[in-house]
PDB file of the backbone (N, CA, C, O) and the ligand in Angstrom, with CONECT records:
HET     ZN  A 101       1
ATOM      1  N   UNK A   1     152.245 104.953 140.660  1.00  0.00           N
ATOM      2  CA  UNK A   1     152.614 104.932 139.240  1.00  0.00           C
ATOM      3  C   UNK A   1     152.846 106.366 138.758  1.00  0.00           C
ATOM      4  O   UNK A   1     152.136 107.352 138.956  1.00  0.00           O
ATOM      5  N   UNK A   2     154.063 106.259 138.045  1.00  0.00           N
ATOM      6  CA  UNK A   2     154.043 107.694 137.776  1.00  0.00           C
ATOM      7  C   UNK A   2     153.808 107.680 136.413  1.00  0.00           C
ATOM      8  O   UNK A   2     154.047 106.852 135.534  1.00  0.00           O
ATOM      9  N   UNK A   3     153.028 109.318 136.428  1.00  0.00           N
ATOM     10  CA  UNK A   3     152.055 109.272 135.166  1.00  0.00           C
ATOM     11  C   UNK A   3     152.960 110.288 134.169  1.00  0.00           C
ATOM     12  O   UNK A   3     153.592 111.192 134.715  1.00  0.00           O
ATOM     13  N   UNK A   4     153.025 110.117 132.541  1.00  0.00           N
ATOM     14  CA  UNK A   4     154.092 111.378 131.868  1.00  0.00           C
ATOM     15  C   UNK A   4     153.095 111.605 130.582  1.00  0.00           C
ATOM     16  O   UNK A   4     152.506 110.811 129.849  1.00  0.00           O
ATOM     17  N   UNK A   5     153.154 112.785 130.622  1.00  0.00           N
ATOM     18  CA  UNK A   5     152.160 112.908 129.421  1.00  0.00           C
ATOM     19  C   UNK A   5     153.203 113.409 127.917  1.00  0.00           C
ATOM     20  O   UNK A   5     153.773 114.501 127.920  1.00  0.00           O
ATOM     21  N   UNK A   6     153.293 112.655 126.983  1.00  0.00           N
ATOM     22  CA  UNK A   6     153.705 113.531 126.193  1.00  0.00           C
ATOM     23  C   UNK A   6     152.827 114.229 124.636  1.00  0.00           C
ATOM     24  O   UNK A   6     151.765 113.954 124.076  1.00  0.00           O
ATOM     25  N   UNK A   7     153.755 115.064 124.420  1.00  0.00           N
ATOM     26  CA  UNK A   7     152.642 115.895 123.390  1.00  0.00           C
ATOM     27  C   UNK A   7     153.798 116.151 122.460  1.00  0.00           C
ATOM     28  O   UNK A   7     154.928 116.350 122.904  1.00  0.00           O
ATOM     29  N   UNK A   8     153.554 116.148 121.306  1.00  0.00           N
ATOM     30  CA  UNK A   8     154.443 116.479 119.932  1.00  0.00           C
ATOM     31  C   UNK A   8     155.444 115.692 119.493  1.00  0.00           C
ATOM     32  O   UNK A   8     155.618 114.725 120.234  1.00  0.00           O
ATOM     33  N   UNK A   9     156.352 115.756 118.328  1.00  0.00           N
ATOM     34  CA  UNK A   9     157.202 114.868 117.670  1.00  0.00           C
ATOM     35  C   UNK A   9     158.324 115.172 118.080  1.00  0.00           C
ATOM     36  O   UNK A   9     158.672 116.344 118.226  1.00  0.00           O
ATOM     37  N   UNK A  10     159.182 114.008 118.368  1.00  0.00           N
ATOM     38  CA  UNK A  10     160.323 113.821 119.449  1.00  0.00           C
ATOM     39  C   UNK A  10     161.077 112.930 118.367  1.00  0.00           C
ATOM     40  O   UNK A  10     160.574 111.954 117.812  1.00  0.00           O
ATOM     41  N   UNK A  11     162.578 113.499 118.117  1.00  0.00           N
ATOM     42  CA  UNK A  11     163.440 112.361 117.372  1.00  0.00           C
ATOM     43  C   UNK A  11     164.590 112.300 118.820  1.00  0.00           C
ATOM     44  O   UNK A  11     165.097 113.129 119.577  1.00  0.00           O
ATOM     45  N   UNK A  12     164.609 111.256 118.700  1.00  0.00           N
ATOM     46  CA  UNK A  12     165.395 110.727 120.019  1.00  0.00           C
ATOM     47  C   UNK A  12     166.291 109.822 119.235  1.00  0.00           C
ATOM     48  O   UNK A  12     166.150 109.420 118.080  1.00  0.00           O
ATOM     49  N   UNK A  13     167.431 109.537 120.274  1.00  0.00           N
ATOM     50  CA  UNK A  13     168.624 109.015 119.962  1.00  0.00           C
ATOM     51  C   UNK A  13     168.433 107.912 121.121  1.00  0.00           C
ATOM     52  O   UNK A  13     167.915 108.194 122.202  1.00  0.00           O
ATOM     53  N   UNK A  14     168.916 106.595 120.780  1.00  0.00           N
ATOM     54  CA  UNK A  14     168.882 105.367 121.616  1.00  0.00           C
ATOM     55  C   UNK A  14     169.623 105.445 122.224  1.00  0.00           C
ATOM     56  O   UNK A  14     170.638 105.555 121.536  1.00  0.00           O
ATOM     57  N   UNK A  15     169.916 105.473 123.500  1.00  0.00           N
ATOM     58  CA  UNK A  15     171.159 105.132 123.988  1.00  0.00           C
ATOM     59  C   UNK A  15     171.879 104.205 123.905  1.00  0.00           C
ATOM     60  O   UNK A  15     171.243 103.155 123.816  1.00  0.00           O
ATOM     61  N   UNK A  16     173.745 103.993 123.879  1.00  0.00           N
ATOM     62  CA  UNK A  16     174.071 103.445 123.417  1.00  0.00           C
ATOM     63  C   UNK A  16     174.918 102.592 124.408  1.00  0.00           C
ATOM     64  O   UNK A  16     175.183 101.402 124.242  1.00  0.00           O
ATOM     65  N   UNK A  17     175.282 103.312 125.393  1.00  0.00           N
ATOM     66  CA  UNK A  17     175.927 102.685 126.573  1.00  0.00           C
ATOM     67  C   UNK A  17     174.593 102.496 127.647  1.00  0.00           C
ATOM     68  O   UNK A  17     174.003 103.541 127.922  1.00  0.00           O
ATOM     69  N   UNK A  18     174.184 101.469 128.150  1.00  0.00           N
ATOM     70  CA  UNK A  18     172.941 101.598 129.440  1.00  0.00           C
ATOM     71  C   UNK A  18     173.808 101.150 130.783  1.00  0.00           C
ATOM     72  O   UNK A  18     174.474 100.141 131.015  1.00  0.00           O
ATOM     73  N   UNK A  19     173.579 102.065 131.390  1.00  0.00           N
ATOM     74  CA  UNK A  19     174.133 100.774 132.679  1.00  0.00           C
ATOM     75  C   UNK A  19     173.651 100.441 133.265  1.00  0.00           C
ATOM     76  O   UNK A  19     172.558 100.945 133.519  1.00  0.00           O
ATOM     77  N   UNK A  20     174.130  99.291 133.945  1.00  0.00           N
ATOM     78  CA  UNK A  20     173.859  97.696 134.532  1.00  0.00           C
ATOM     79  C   UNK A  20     173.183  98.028 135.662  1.00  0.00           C
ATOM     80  O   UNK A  20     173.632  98.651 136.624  1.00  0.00           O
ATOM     81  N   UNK A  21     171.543  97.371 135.440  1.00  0.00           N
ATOM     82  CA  UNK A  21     171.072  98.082 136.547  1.00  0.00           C
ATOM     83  C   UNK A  21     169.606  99.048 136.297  1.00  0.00           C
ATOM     84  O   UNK A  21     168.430  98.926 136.639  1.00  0.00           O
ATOM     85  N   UNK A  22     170.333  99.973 135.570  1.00  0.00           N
ATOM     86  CA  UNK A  22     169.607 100.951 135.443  1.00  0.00           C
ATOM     87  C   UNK A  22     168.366 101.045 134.739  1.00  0.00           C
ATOM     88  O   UNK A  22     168.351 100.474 133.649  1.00  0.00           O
ATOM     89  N   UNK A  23     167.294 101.642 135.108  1.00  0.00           N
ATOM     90  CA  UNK A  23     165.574 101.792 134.328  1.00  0.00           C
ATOM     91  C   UNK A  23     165.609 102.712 133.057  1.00  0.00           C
ATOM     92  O   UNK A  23     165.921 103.897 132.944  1.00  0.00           O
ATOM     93  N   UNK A  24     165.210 101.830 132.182  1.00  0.00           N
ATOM     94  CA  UNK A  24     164.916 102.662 131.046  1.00  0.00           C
ATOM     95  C   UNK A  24     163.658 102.906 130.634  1.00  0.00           C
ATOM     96  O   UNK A  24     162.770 102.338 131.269  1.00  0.00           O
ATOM     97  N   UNK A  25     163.381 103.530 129.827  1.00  0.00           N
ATOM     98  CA  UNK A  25     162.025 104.020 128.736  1.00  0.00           C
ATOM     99  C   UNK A  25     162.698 103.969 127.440  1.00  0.00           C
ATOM    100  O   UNK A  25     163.718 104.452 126.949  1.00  0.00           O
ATOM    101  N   UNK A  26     161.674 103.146 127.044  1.00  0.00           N
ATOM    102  CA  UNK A  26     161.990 103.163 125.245  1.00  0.00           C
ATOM    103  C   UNK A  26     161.320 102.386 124.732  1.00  0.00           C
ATOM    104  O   UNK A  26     160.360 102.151 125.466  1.00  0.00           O
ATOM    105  N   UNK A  27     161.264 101.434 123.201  1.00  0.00           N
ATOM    106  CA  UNK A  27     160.582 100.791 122.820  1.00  0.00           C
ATOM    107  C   UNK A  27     161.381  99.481 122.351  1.00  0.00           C
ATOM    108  O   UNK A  27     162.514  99.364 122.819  1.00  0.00           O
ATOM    109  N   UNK A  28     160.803  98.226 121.254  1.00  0.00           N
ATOM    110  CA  UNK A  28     161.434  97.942 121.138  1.00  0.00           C
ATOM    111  C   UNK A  28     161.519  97.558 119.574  1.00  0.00           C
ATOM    112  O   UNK A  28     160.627  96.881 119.063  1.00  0.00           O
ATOM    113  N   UNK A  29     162.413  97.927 118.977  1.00  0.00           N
ATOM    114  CA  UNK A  29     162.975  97.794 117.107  1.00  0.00           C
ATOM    115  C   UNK A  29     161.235  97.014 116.570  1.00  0.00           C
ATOM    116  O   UNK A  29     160.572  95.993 116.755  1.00  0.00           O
ATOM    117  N   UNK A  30     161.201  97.723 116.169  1.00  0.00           N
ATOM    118  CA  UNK A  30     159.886  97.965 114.686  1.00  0.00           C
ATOM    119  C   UNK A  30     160.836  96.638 113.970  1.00  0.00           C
ATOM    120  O   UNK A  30     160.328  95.537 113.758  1.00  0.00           O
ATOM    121  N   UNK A  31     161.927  96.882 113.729  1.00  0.00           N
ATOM    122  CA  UNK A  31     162.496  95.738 112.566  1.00  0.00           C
ATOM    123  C   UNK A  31     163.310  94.517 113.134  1.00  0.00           C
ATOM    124  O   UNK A  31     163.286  93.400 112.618  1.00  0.00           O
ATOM    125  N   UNK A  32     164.063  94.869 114.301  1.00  0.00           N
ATOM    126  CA  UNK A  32     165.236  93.670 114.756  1.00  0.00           C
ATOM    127  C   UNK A  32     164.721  93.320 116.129  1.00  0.00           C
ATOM    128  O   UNK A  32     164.885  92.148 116.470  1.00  0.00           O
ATOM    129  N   UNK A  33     163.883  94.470 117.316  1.00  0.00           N
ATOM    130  CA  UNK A  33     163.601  94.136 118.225  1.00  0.00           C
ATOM    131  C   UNK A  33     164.197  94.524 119.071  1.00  0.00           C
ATOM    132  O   UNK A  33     163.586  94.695 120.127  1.00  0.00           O
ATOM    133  N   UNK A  34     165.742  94.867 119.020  1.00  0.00           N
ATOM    134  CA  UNK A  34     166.550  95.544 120.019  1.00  0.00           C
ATOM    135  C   UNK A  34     165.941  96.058 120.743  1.00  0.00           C
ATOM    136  O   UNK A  34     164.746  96.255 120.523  1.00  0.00           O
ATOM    137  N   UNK A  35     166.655  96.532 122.071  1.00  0.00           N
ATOM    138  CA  UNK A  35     165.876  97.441 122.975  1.00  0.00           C
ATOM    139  C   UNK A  35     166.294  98.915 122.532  1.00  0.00           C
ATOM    140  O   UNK A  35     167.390  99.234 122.072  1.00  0.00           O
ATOM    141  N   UNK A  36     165.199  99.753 122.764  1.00  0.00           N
ATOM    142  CA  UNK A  36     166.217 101.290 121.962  1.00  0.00           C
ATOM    143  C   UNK A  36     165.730 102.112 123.223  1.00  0.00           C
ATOM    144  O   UNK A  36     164.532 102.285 123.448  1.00  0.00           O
ATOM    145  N   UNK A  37     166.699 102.588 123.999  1.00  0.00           N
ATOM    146  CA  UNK A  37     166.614 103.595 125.230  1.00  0.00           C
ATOM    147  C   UNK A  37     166.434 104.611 124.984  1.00  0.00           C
ATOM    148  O   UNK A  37     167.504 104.852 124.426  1.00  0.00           O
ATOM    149  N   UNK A  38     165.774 105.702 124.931  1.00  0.00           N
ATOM    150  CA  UNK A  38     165.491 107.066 124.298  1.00  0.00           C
ATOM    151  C   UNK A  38     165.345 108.030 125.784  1.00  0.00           C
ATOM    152  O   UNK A  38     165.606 109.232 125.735  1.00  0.00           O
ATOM    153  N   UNK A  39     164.887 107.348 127.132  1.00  0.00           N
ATOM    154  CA  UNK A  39     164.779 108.316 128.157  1.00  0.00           C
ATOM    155  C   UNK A  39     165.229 107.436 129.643  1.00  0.00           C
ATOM    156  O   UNK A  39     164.782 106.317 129.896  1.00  0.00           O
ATOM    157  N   UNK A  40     166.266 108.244 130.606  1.00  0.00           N
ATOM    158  CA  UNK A  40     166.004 107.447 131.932  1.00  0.00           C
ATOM    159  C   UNK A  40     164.620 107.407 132.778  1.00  0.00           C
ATOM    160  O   UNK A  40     163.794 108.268 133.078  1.00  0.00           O
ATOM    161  N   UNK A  41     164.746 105.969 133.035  1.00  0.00           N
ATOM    162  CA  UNK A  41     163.282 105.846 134.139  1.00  0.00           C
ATOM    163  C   UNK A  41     163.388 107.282 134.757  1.00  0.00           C
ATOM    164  O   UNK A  41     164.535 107.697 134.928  1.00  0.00           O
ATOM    165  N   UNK A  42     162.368 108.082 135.109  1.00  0.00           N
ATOM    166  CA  UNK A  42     162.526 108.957 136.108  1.00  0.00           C
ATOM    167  C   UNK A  42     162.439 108.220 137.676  1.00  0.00           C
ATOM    168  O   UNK A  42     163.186 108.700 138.529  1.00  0.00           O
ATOM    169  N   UNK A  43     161.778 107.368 137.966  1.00  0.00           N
ATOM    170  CA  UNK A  43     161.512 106.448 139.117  1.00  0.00           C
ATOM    171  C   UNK A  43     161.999 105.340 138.779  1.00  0.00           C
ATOM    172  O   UNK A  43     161.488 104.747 137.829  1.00  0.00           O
ATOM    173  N   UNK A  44     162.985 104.845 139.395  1.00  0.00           N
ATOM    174  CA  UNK A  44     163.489 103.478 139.339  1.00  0.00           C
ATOM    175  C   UNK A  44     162.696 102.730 139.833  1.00  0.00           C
ATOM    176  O   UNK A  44     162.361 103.034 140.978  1.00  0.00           O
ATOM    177  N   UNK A  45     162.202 101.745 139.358  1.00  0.00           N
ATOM    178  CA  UNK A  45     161.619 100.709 138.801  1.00  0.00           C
ATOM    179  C   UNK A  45     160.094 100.457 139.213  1.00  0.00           C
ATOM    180  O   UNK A  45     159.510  99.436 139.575  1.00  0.00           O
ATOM    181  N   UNK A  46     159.575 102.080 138.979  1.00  0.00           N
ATOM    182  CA  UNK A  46     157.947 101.794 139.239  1.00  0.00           C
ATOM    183  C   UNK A  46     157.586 102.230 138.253  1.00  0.00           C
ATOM    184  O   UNK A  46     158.139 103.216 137.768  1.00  0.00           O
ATOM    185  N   UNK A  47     156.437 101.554 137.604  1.00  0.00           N
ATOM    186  CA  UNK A  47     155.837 101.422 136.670  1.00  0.00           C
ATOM    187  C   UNK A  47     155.117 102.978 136.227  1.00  0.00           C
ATOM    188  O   UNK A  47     154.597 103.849 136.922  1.00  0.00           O
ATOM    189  N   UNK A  48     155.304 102.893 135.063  1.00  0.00           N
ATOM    190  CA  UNK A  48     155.177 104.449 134.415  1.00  0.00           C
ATOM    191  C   UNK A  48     153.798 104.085 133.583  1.00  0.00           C
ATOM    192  O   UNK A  48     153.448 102.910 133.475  1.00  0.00           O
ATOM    193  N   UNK A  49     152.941 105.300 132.929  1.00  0.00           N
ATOM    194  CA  UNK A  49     151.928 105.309 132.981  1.00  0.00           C
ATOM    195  C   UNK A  49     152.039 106.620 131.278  1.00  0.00           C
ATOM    196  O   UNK A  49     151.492 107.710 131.448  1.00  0.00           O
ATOM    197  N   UNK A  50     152.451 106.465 130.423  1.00  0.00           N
ATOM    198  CA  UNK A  50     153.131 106.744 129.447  1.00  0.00           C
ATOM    199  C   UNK A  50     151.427 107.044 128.872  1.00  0.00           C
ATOM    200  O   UNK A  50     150.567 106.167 128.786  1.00  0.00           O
ATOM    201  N   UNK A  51     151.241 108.508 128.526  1.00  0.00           N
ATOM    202  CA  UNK A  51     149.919 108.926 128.187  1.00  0.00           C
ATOM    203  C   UNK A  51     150.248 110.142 127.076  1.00  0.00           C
ATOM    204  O   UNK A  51     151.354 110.671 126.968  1.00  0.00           O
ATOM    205  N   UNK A  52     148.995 110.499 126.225  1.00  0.00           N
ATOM    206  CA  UNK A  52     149.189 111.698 125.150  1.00  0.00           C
ATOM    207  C   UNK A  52     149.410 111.149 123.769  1.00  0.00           C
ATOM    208  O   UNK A  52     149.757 110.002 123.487  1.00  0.00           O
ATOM    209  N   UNK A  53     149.125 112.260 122.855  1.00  0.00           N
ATOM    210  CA  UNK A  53     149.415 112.171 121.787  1.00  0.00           C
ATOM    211  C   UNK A  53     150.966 112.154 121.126  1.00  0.00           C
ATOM    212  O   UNK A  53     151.188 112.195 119.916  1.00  0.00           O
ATOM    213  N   UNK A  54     152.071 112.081 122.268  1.00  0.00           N
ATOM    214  CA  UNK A  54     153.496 112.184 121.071  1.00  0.00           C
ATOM    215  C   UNK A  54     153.689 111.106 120.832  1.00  0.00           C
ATOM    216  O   UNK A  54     153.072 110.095 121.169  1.00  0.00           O
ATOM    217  N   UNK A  55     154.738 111.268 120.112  1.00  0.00           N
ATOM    218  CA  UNK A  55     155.435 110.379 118.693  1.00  0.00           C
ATOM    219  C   UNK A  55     156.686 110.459 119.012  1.00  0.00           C
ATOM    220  O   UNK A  55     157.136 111.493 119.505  1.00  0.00           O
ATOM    221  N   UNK A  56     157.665 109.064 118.713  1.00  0.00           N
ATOM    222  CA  UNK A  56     159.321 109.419 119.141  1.00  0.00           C
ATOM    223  C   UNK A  56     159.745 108.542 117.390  1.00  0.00           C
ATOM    224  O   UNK A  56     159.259 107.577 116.801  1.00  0.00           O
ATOM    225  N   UNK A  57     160.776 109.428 117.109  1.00  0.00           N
ATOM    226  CA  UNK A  57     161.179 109.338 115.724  1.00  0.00           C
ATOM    227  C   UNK A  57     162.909 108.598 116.409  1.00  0.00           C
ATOM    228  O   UNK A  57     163.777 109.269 116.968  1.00  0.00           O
ATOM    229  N   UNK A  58     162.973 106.987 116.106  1.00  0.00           N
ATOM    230  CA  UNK A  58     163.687 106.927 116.937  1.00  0.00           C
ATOM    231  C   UNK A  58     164.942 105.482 115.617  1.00  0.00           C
ATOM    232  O   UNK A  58     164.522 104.443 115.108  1.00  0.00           O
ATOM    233  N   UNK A  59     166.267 106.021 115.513  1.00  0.00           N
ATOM    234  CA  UNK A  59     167.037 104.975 115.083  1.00  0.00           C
ATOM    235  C   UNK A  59     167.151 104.337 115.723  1.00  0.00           C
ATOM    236  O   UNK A  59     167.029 104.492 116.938  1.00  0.00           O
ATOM    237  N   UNK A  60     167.476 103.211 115.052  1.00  0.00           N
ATOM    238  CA  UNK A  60     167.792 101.739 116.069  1.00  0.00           C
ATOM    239  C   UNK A  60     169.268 101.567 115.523  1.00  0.00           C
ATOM    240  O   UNK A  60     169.565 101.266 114.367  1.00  0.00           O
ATOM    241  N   UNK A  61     170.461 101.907 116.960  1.00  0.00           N
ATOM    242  CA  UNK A  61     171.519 101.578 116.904  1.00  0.00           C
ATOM    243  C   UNK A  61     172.348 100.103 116.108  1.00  0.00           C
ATOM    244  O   UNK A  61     173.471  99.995 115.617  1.00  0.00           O
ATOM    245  N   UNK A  62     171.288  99.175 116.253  1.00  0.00           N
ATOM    246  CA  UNK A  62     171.608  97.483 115.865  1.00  0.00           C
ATOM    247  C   UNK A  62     171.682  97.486 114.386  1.00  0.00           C
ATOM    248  O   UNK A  62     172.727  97.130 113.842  1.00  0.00           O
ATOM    249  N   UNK A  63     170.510  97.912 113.596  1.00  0.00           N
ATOM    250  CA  UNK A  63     169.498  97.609 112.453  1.00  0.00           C
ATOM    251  C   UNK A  63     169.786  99.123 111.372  1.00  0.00           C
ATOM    252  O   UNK A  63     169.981  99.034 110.160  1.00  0.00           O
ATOM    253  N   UNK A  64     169.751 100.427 112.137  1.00  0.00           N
ATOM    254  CA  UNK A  64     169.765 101.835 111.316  1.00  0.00           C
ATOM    255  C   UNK A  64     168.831 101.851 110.807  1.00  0.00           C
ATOM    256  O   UNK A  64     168.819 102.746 109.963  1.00  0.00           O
ATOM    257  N   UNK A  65     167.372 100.947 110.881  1.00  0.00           N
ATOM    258  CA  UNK A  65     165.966 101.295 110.669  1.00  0.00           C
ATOM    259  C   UNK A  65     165.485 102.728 111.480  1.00  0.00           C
ATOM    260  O   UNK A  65     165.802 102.815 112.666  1.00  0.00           O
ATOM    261  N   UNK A  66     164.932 103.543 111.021  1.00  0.00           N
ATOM    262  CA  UNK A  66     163.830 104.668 111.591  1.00  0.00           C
ATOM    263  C   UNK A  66     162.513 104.308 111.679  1.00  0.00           C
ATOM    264  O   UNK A  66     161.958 103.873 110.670  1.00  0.00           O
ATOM    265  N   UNK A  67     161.878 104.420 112.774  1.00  0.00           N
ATOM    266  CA  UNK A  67     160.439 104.222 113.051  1.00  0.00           C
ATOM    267  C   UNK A  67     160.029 105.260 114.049  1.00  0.00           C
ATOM    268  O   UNK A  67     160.596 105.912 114.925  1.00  0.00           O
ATOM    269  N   UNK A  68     158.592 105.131 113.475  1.00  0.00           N
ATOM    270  CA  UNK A  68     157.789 106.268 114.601  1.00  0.00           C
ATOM    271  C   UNK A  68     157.230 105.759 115.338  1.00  0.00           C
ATOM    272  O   UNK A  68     156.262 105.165 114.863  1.00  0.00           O
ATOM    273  N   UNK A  69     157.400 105.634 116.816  1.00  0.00           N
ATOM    274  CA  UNK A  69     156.884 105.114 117.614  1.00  0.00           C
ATOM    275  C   UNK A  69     155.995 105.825 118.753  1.00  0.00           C
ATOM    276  O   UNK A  69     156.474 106.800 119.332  1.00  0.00           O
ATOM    277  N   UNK A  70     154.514 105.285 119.137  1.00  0.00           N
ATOM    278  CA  UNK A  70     153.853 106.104 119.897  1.00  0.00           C
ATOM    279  C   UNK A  70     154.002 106.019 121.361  1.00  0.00           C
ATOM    280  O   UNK A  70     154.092 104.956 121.976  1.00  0.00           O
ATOM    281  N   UNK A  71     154.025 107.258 121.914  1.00  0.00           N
ATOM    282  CA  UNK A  71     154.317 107.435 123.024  1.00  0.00           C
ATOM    283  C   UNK A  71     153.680 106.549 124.005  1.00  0.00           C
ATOM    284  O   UNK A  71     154.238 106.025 124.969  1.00  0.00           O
ATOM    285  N   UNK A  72     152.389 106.434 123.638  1.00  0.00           N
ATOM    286  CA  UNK A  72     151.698 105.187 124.676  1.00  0.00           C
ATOM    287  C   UNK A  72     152.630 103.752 124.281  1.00  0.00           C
ATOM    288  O   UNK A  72     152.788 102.795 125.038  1.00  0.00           O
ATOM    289  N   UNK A  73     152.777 103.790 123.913  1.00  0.00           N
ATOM    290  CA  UNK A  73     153.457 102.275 123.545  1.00  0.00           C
ATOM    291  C   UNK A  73     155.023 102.013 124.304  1.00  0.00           C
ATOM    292  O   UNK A  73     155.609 100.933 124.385  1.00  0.00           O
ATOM    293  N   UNK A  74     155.484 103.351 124.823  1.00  0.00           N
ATOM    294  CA  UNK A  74     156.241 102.806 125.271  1.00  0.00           C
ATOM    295  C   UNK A  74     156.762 102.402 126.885  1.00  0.00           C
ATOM    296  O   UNK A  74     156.190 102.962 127.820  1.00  0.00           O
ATOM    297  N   UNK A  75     157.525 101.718 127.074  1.00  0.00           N
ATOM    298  CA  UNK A  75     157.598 100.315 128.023  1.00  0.00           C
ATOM    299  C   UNK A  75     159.012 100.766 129.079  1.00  0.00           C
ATOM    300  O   UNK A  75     159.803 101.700 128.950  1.00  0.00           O
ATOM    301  N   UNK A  76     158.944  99.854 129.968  1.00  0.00           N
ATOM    302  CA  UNK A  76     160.488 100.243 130.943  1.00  0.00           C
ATOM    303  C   UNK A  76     160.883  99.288 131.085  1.00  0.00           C
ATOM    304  O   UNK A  76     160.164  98.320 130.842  1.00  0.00           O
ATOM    305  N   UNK A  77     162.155  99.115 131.528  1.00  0.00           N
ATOM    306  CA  UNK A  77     162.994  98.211 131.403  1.00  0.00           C
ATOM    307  C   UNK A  77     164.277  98.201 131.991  1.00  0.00           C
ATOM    308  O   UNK A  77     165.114  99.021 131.613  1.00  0.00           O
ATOM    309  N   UNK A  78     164.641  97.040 133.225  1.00  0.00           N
ATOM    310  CA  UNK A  78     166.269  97.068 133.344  1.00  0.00           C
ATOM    311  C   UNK A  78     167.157  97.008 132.835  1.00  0.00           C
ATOM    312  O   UNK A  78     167.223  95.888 132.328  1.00  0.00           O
ATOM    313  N   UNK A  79     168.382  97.841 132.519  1.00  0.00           N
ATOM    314  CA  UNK A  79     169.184  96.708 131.792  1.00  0.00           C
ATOM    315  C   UNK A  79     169.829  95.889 132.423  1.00  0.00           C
ATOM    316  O   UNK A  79     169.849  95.932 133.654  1.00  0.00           O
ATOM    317  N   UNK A  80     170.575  94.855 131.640  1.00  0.00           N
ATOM    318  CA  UNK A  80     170.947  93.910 132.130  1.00  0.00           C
ATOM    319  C   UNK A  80     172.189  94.343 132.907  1.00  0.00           C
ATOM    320  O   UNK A  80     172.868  95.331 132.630  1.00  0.00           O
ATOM    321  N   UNK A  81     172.488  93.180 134.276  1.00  0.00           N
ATOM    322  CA  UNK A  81     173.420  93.644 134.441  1.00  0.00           C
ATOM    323  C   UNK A  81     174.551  92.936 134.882  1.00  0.00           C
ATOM    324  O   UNK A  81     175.329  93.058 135.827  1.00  0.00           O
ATOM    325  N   UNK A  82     174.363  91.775 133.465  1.00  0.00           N
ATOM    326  CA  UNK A  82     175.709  91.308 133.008  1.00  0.00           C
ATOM    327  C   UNK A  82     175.370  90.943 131.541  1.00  0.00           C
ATOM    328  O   UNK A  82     174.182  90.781 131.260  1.00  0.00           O
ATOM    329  N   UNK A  83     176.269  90.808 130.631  1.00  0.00           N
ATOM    330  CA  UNK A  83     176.531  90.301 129.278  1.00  0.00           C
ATOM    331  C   UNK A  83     176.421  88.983 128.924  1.00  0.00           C
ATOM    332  O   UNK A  83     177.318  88.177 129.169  1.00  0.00           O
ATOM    333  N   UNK A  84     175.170  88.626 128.243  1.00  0.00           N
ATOM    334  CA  UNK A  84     175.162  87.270 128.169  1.00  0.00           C
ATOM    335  C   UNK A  84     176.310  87.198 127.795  1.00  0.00           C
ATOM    336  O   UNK A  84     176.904  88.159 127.305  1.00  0.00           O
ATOM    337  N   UNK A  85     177.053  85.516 128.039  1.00  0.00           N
ATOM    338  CA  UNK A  85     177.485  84.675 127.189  1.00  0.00           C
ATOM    339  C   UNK A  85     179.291  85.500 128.020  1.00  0.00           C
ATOM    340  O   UNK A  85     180.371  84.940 127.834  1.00  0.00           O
ATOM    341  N   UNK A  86     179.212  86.289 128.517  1.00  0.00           N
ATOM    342  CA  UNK A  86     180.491  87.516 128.900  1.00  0.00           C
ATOM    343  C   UNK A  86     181.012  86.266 129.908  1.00  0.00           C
ATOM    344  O   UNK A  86     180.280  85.629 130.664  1.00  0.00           O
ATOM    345  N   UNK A  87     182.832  86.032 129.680  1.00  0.00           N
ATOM    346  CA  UNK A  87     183.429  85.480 130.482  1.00  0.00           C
ATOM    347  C   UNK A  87     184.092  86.742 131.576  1.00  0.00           C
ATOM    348  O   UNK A  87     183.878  86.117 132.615  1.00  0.00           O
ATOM    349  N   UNK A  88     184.544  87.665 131.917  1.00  0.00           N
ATOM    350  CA  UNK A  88     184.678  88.753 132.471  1.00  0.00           C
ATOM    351  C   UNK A  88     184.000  89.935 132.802  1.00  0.00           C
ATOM    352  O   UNK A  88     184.583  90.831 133.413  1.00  0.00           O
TER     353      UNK A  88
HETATM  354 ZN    ZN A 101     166.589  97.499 114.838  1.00  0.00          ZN2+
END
């Protein structure tokens, strides 16, 4: 497990394109739930261990809600890698 410590206030930007496949870090919407990508997995797809006192000051691309979200709290995740409901 890889372990990341963070320390201090972080405004991060969600990513907006993820690709298919790929491990993320982020949380998920305080208001709508979306997924909001703020960092790549550093290790594809082993479980991270997200420790410390920071804070990520983070918009949600879907919603344009701001929330502060704590660094322990946040989670990894594939994205998908196809589009629901996508005929092509
Ligand atoms: Zn949202």
């Amino acid at each position: 497990m890889a372990r990341i410590d963070f320390a201090g206030r972080f405004q991060a930007s969600a990513r907006m394109n993820l690709v298919p496949g790929a491990y993320y870090l982020g949380f998920g919407c305080r208001n709508c739930g979306a997924d909001l990508a703020v960092l790549d997995a550093p290790t594809q797809g082993d479980p991270i261990d997200a420790t410390g006192e920071g804070q990520f000051e983070v918009q949600c691309p879907r919603c344009g809600e701001i929330h502060t979200y704590e660094a322990r709290a946040m989670r990894m995740w594939q994205a998908a890698t196809a589009m629901p409901g996508g005929s092509d």
